[in-house]
C-alpha positions in Angstrom: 127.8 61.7 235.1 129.6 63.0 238.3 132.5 64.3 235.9 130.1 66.1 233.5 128.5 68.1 236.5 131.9 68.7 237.7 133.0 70.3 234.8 129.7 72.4 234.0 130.0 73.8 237.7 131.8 76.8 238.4 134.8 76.8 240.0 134.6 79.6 243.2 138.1 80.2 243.9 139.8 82.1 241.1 142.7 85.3 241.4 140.9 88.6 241.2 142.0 91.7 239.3 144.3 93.8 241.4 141.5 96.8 242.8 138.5 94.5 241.9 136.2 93.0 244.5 137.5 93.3 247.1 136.6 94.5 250.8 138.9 96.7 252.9 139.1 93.7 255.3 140.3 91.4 252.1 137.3 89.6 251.9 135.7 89.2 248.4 132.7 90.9 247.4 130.0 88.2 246.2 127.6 89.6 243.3 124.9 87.8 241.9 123.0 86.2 244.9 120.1 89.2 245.5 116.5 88.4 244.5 116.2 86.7 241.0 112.8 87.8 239.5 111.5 86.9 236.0 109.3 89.8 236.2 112.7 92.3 236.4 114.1 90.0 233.5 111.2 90.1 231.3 111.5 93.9 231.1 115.0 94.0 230.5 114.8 91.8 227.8 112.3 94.0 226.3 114.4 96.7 226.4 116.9 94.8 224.9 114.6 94.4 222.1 113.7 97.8 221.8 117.3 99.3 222.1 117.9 97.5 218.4 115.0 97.2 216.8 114.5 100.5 215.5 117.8 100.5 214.2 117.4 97.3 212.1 114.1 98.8 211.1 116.1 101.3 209.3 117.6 98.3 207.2 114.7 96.5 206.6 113.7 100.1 204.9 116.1 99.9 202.6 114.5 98.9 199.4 111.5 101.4 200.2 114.3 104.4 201.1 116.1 102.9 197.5 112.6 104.0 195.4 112.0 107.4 197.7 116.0 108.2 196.6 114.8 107.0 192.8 115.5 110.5 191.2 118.4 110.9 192.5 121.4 108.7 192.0 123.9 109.6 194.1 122.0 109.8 196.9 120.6 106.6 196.1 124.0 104.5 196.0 124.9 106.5 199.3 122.0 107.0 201.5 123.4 103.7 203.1 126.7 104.8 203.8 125.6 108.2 205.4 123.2 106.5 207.6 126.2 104.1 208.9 127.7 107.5 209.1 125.8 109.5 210.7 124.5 106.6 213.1 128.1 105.7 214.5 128.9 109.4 215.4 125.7 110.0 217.3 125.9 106.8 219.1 129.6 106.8 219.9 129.5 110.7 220.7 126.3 110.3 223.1 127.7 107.3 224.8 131.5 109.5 225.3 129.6 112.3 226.6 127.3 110.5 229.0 130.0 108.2 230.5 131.4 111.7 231.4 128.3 112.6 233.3 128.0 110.3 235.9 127.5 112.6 239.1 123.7 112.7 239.8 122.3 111.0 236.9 119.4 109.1 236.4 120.2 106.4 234.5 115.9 105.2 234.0 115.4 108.7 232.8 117.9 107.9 230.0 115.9 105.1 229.5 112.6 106.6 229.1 114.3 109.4 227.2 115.6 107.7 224.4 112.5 105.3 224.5 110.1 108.5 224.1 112.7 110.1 221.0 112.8 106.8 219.2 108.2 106.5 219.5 108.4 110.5 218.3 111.2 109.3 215.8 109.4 106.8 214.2 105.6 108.0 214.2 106.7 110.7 211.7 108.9 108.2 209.4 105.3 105.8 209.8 103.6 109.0 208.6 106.0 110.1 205.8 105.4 106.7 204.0 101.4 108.0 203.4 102.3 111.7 203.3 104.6 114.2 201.2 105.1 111.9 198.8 106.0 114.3 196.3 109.1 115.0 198.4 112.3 115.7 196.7 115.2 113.3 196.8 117.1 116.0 199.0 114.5 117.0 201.4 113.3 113.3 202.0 117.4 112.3 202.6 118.0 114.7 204.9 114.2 114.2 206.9 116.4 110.3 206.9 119.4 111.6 208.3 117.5 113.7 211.0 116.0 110.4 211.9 118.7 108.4 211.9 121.0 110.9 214.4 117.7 110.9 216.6 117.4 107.6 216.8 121.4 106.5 217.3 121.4 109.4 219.8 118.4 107.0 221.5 120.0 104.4 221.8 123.5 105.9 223.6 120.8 107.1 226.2 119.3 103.6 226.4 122.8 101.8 226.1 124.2 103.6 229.0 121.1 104.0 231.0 120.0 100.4 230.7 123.5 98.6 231.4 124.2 100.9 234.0 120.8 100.7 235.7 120.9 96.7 235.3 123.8 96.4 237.4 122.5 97.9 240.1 120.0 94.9 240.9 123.3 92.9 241.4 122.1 90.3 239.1 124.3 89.5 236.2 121.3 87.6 234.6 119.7 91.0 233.7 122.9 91.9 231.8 121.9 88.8 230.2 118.5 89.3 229.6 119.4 92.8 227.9 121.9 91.3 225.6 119.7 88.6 224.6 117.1 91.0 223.6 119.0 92.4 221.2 119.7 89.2 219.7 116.4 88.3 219.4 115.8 92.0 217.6 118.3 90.8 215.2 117.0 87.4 214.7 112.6 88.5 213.8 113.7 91.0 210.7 115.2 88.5 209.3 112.8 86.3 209.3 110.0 89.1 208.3 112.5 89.8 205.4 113.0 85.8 204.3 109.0 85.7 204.6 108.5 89.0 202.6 110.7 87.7 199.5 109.1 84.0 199.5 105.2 85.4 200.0 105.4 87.1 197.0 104.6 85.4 193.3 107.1 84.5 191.3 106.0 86.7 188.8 107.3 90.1 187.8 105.9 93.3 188.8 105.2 96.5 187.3 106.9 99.7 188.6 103.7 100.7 190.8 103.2 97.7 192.1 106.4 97.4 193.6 106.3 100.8 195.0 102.8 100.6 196.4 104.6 97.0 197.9 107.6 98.8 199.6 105.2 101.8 200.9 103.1 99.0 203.0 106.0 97.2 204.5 107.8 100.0 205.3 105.0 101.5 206.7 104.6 98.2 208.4 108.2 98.4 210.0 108.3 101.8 211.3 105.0 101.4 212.9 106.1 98.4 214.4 109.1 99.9 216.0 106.7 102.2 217.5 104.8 99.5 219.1 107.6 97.7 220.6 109.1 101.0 222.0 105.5 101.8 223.3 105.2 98.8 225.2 108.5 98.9 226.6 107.6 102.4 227.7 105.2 101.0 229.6 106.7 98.1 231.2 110.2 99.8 232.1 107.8 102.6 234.0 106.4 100.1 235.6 109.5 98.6 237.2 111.1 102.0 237.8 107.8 102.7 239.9 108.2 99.3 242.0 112.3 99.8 242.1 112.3 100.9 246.0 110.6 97.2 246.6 112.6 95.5 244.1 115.7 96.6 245.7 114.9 95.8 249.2 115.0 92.2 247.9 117.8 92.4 245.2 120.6 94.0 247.1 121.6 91.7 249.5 124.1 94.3 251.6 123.5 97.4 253.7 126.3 99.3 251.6 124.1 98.3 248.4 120.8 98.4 250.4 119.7 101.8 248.6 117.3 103.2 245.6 118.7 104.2 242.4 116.7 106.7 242.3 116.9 108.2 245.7 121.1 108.0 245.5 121.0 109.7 242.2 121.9 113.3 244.7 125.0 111.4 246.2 126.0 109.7 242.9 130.1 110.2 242.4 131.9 110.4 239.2 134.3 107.1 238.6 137.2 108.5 237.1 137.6 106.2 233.9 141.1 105.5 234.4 139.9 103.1 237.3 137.2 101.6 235.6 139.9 100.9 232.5 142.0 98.9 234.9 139.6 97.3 236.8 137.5 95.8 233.7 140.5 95.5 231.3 140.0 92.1 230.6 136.9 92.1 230.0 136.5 95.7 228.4 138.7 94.7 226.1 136.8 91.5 225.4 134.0 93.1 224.7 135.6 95.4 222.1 137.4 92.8 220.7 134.4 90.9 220.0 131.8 93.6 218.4 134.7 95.0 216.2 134.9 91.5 215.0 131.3 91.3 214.5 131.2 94.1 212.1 132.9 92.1 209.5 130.1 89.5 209.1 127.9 92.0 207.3 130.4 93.1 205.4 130.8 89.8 203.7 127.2 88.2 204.1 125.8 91.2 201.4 128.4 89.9 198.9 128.4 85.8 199.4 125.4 83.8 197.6 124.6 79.9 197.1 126.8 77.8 195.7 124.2 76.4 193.6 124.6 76.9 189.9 121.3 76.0 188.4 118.8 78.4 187.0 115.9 76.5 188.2 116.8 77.1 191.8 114.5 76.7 194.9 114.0 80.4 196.0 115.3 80.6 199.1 118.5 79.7 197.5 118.2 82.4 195.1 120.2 86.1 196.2 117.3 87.9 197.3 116.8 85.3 199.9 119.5 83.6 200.3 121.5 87.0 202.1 119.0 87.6 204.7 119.2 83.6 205.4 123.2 84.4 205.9 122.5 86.9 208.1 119.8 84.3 209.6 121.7 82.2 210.5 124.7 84.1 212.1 121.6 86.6 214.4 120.2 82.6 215.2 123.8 81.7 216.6 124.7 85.1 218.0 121.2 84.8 220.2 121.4 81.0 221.0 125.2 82.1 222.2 124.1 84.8 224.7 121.7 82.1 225.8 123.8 79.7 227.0 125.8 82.3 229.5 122.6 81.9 232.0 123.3 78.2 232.5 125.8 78.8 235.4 127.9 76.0 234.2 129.4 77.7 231.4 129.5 81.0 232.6 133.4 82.9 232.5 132.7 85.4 234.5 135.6 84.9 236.7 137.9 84.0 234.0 138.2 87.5 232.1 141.9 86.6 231.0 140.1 83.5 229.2 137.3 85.4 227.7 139.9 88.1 226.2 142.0 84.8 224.5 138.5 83.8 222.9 137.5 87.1 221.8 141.1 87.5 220.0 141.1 83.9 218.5 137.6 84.7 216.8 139.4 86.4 214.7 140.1 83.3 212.8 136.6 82.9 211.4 137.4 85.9 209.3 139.2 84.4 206.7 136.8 81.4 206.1 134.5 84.2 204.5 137.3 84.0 201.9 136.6 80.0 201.0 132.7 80.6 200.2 131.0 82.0 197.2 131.9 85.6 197.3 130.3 88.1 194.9 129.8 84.6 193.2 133.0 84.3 191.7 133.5 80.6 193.4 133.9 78.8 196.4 136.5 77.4 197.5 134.8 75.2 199.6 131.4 74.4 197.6 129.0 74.1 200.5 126.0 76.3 201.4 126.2 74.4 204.6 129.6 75.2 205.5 128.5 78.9 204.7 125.3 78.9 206.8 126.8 76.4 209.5 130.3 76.5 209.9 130.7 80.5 209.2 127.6 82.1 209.8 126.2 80.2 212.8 129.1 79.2 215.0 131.0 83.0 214.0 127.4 84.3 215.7 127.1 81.7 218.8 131.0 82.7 219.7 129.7 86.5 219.5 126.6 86.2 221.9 128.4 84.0 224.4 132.0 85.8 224.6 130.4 89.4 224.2 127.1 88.5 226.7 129.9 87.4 229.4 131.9 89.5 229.2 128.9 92.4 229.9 127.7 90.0 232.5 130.8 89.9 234.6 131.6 93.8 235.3 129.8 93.5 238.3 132.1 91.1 240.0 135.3 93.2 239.3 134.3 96.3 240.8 133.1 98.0 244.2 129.5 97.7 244.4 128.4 101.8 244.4 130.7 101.1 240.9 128.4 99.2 239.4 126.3 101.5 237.9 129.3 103.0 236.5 131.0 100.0 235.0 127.4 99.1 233.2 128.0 102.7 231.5 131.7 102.2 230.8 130.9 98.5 229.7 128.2 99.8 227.0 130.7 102.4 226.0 133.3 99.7 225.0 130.6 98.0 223.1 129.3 100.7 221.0 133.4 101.7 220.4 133.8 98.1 219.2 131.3 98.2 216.6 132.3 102.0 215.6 135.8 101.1 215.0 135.1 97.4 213.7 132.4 98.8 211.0 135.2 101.7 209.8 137.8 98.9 209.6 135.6 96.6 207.9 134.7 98.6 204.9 138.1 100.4 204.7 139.2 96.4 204.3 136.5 95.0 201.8 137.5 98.3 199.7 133.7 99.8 199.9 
């Protein structure tokens, strides 16, 4: 037993990168032992939530958007494509820009910014699903692509406000909290879409029906996302308006011993050259991993059950069976960025490990090849090998590789960096998934 707690604990003594944490007197900087609160967690995580969900609310739409795009065809087999579009230009753009404008900003107005765009956002898409129905094709699409630039320029703000401003506590386990949130945005749509298909009769459905059907949940998933960002509204005002207490007990040294808020005036620019070499490791991690990420979708649309019979249980059949792929690799990506809060698995001090795992994911890639794809057969004929193997251990290497490697910025820079390597950090992230989702679909040949 002795063994196993020896090799779960972390190991303190470790080579730090050159420029890192370290004192002027040589001594190294310890992060992480301020004030843990589940209070300060809880909120994080709900941003985390809130930071995705409107997004994946968007793709829940997309069989209601599909009818509204009806008269139109070639708007209807590209809607998706501009949205992807349109969405990875405002978020990467936002996120350039703002890593550039450091000097006195306010990282929880970001927050609260992009937290008040994406309620404004998605009241009107709530209300367009009852009103102007007799829209054209054209002026609906482009109401759409408004939207979807608001909303990607929403969450930059809240990607660089939130990573940055959760640094500041000195708490990697708020990094965590974030990343986990978006997990778990990932994981409830899938289920609401799983639930949606099997809830309704086996029976088909005239051409009103199924449009009065898509109307209601779509109406149901834009108001939602206006509930969730409502609440966290509320609860991340509430913890900006307790921060000066907070960080009297979070901020364990007099050089850290200050408000965000109040220090915003004295803020100075990190040059990003410095940041790039003191969070290589891990920067690199983290875009290594997301870009990687962007392939599963890719695939998951275009693999179905192995199962050949044409009495198949329903969740087995396509309409199902994809959002149960992507089920299962949101389940594992979440459960991953879980585990990185038991201490005794954490990497943080091993970024040169991290960046080997993030490259060697690489090789779950090709196992998309051996499964049903676009149902032209399997090489290996197991729905388990799909949902398990692939899916759910592709996702658990995601959340644990990616949530470290967020989680341990803190510990390679000074501490009045840390707000600026949560930015820069977020920044890597988002260019990850912008250059993952272009290689991805430049790949599959779509």
């Amino acid at each position: 037993m002795e063994r196993i707690r020896k090799a779960l604990r972390r190991e303190p003594s470790y080579e730090p990168i050159e420029g890192g944490s370290i004192g002027p007197a040589g001594e190294r900087i310890e992060v992480g032992t301020a004030t843990f609160s589940w209070n300060v967690y809880s909120v994080f995580f709900l941003v985390g939530i809130a930071m995705l969900w409107a997004w994946n609310m968007f793709l829940a739409a997309g069989p209601y958007l599909k009818y509204r795009f009806s008269e139109s065809e070639p708007i209807q087999r590209s809607f998706q494509s501009a949205e992807l579009s349109v969405s990875t230009v405002a978020n990467l753009g936002s996120m350039l820009v703002l890593q550039k404008l450091q000097k006195n900003a306010s990282y929880p107005k970001r927050v609260l910014a992009s937290l008040i765009i994406n309620i404004t956002t998605f009241i009107a898409l709530t209300l367009s699903t009852k009103l102007f129905l007799g829209a054209s094709a054209g002026g609906y699409f482009a109401f759409i692509i408004i939207a979807v630039f608001a909303t990607s320029l929403a969450t930059g703000l809240c990607q660089n406000g939130i990573f940055a401003y959760a640094q500041g506590f000195g708490r990697e386990e708020y990094t965590q909290a974030i990343m986990t949130g978006q997990a778990v945005a990932g994981v409830l749509p899938c289920l609401a879409q799983i639930g949606s298909v099997l809830s309704v009769p086996d029976t088909e459905a005239n051409a009103q029906e199924n449009a009065h059907r898509q109307s209601n949940s779509a109406f149901a998933y834009f108001l939602t996302a206006v509930g969730i960002s409502f609440v966290t509204l509320l609860a991340f005002s509430y913890l900006r308006a307790r921060q000066a207490s907070i960080l009297k007990k979070d901020i364990q040294d007099a050089s850290s011993d200050i408000s965000i808020e109040n220090d915003e005036s004295e803020r100075k620019t990190v040059p990003f050259s410095v940041l790039a070499w003191k969070l290589r490791y891990l920067a690199s991690s983290v875009f290594i991993t997301f870009a990687l990420a962007m392939t599963f979708p890719v695939y998951t649309q275009r693999i179905v059950s192995v199962r050949s019979s044409s009495a198949l249980p329903r969740i087995f059949r396509p309409a199902a069976f994809i959002p149960l792929g992507f089920l299962f690799w949101n389940s594992g990506d979440l459960f991953g960025r879980l585990i990185t809060g038991f201490p005794g698995l954490s990497l943080t001090q091993r970024p040169r490990v991290l960046l080997v795992l993030a490259i060697a994911r690489a090789g779950f890639v090709p196992l998309y090849l051996l499964c049903n794809l676009d149902g032209s057969g399997a090489v290996v004929k197991s729905d388990a090998f799909y949902l398990v193997v692939v899916q759910f251990f592709f996702g658990l290497t995601n959340g644990f590789v990616g949530s470290t490697s967020m989680m341990g910025a803190g510990e390679w820079v000074e501490p009045q960096e840390r707000e600026a390597a949560g930015g820069f950090m977020g920044l890597c992230l988002v260019a990850g998934l912008a250059f993952g989702s272009l290689a991805s679909f430049v790949a599959s040949g779509t």
